[in-house]
SEBA-841108 format. One record per residue (C-alpha): residue in three letters; x, y, z. Coordinates in steps of 0.1 Angstrom, whole numbers, plus 2048, in hexadecimal, padded with zeros to 3 digits. Layout:
BEGIN
ALAXYZ;...
% end
This chain:
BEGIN
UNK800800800;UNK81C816808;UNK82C8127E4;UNK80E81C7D1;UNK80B83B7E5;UNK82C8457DF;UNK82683C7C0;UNK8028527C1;UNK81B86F7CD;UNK83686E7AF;UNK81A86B79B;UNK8058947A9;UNK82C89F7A9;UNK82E896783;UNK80E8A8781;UNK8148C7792;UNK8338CF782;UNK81F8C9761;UNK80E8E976E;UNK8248F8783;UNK8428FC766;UNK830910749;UNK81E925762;UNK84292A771;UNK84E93774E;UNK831949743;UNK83395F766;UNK858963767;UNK852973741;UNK83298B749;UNK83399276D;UNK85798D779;UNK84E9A179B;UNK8389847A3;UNK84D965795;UNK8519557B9;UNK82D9517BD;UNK8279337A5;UNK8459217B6;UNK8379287D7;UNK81591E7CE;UNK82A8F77C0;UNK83C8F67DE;UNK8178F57F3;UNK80A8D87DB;UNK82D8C77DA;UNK82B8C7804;UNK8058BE803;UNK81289E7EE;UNK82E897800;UNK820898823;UNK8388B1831;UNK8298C8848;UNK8368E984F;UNK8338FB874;UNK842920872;UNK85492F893;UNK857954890;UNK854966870;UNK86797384E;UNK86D996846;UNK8579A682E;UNK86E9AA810;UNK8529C7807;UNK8599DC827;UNK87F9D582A;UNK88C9CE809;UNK89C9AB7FE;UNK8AA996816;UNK8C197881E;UNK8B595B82D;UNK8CF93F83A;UNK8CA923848;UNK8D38FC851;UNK8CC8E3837;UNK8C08C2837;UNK8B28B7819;UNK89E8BF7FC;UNK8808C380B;UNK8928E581C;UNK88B8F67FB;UNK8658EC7FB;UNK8638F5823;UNK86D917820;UNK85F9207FF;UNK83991A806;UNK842936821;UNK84D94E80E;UNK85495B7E9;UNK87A9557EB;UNK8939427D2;UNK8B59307DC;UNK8D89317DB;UNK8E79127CA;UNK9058FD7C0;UNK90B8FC798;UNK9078D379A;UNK8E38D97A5;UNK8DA8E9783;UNK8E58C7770;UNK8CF8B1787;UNK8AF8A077B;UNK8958AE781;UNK89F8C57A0;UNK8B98D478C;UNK89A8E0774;UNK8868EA793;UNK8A28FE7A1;UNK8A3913784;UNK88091977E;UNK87C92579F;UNK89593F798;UNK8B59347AC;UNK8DA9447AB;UNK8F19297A4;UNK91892A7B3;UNK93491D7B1;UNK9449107CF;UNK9639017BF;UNK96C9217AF;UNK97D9407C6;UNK97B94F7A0;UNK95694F79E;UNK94E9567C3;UNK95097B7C0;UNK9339767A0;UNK92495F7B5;UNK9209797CD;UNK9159987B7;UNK8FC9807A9;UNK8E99807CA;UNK8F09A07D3;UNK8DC9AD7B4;UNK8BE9977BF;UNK8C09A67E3;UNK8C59C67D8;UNK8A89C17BE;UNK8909BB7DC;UNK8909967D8;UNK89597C7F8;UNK8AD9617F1;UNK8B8941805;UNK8D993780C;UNK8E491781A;UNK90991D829;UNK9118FE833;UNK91A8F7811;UNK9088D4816;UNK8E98C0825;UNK8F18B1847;UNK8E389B85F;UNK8C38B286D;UNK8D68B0890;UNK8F28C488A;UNK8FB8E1878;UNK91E8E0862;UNK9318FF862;UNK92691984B;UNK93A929832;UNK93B950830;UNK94595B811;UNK92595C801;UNK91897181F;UNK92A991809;UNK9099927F6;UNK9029AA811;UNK91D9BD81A;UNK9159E381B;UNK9259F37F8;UNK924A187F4;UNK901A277F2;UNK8F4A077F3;UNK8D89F580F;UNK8E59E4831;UNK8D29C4823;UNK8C59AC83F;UNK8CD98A846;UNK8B696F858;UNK8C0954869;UNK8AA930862;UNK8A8915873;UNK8998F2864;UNK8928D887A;UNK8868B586D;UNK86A8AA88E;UNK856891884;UNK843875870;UNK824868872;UNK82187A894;UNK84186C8A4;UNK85D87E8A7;UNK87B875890;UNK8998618A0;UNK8BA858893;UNK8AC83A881;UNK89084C872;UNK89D86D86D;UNK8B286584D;UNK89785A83C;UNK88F87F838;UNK8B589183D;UNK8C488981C;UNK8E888B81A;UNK90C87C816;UNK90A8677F7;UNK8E485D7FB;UNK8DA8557D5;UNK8BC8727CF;UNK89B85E7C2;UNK8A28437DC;UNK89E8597F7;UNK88286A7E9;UNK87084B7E5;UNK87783F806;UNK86D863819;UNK84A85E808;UNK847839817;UNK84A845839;UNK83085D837;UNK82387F843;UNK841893850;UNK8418B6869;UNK85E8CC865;UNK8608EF876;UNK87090A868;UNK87B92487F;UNK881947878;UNK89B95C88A;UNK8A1982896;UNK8B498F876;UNK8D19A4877;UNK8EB9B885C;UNK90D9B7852;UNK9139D8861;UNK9069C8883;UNK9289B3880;UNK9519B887F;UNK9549A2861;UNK93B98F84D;UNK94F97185D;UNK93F97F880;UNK91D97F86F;UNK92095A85F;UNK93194D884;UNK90B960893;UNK8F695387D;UNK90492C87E;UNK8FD92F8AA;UNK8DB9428A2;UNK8D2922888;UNK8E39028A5;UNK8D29158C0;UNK8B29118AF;UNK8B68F58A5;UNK8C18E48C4;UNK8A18F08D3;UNK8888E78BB;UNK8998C48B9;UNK8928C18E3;UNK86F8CC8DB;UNK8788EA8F2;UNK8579028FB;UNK85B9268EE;UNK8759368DB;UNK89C92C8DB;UNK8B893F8EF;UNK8CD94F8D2;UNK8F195E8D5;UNK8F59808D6;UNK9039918BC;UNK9279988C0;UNK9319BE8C2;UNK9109C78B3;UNK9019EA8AE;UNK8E09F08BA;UNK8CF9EB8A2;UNK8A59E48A1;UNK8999C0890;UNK8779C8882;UNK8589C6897;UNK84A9A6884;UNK86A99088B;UNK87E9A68AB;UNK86E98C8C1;UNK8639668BB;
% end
């Protein structure tokens, strides 16, 4: 029974993208303010299908009020991308071997993502104006600086050089930055253990379709995506300072929401920061 509803679920994915890709095009063509909205309205269906329920702590900026932002956070798995974009209209930061996956690698660039080189201290600085024009344009993008998916119990160190998307240039905006956390919970109403957690994580050298086969035999899964105080590069020493924040801000919350801790996580304080104001609708959680 379980193999014909994974089956049943392959089977509305196939569908949806059937819908969602030329609605995707013909969007990003007439009404390129609102591109994100199509792949925000997928990545609803695509969870409905998959079973993976969503429970927001705290709450994004509003890239209407503020301006584009950055978010960064841990990452897990795939199912990060559709977590965090039925929340809000915001494309991702990705490695260049993502574009040549099947499937995924077609998704990815529909949905509008940047795609960077990691390997290449040549292409980093492009890499890097490449966001910066999508902040600075008003548009929220997602960054993953671990580099990698992990575990979903412990956060790998991040790497900062891509946080100079939003170092403060001339005339130019102090753009924000807000920490993420992504904690895997649950399935089927029982809380994930190291046995059952990899069946969601995906990671190491875990072959892709397998995985995703095997995630949609275990059935209905919660994961809780937690939204942090933001802060600025000019709130920092040295963007290194900001990336070293924003990994403790990301572990903390993620320690806590992994202990099924009531309220809202202690975070670290920011490190010779200026007093400077989060906005009302994310200064407190």
């Amino acid at each position: 029974m379980k193999q014909v509803k994974a089956g049943l679920i392959f089977l509305g994915f196939a569908g949806a993208l059937a819908i969602y890709a030329p609605a995707q095009a013909l969007v990003s063509l007439i009404w390129p303010a609102h591109a994100r909205i199509p792949s925000r309205v997928f990545f609803i269906v695509f969870s409905a299908l998959a079973g993976l329920k969503v429970r927001q702590e705290g709450a994004p900026l509003d890239a209407d009020e503020e301006g584009g932002f950055l978010i960064v956070s841990n990452h897990v798995s795939y199912f990060d991308v559709a977590a965090l974009g039925q929340l809000l209209p915001v494309a991702f930061v990705a490695k260049t071997e993502v574009a040549g996956w099947p499937i995924m690698g077609w998704l990815t660039k529909l949905s509008g993502a940047v795609f960077i080189n990691r390997n290449s201290r040549a292409a980093a600085a492009r890499d890097k104006r490449a966001i910066q024009a999508r902040l600075e344009g008003g548009g929220v993008m997602a960054l993953f600086p671990e580099g990698t998916s992990s575990d979903g119990i412990h956060v790998l160190p991040f790497k900062s050089a891509l946080l100079g998307a939003v170092e403060p240039a001339g005339e130019k905006r102090d753009i924000w930055v807000q920490p993420v956390s992504i904690t895997y919970k649950a399935s089927c109403g029982l809380p994930l253990s190291r046995r059952t957690r990899p069946s969601y994580a995906w990671y190491g050298d875990m072959d892709f379709l397998p995985h995703k086969w095997g995630a949609y035999l275990q059935g209905p899964f919660e994961v809780v995506v937690r939204f942090h105080p933001p802060a600025r590069r000019s709130d920092f020493s040295s963007r290194k300072a900001l990336s070293s924040w924003c990994e403790a801000v990301v572990r903390a919350g993620l320690d806590h929401d992994l202990a099924g801790r009531p309220g809202a996580p202690a975070l670290p304080e920011k490190p010779g920061a200026r007093a400077v104001e989060p906005p009302e609708a994310v200064a407190a959680e």
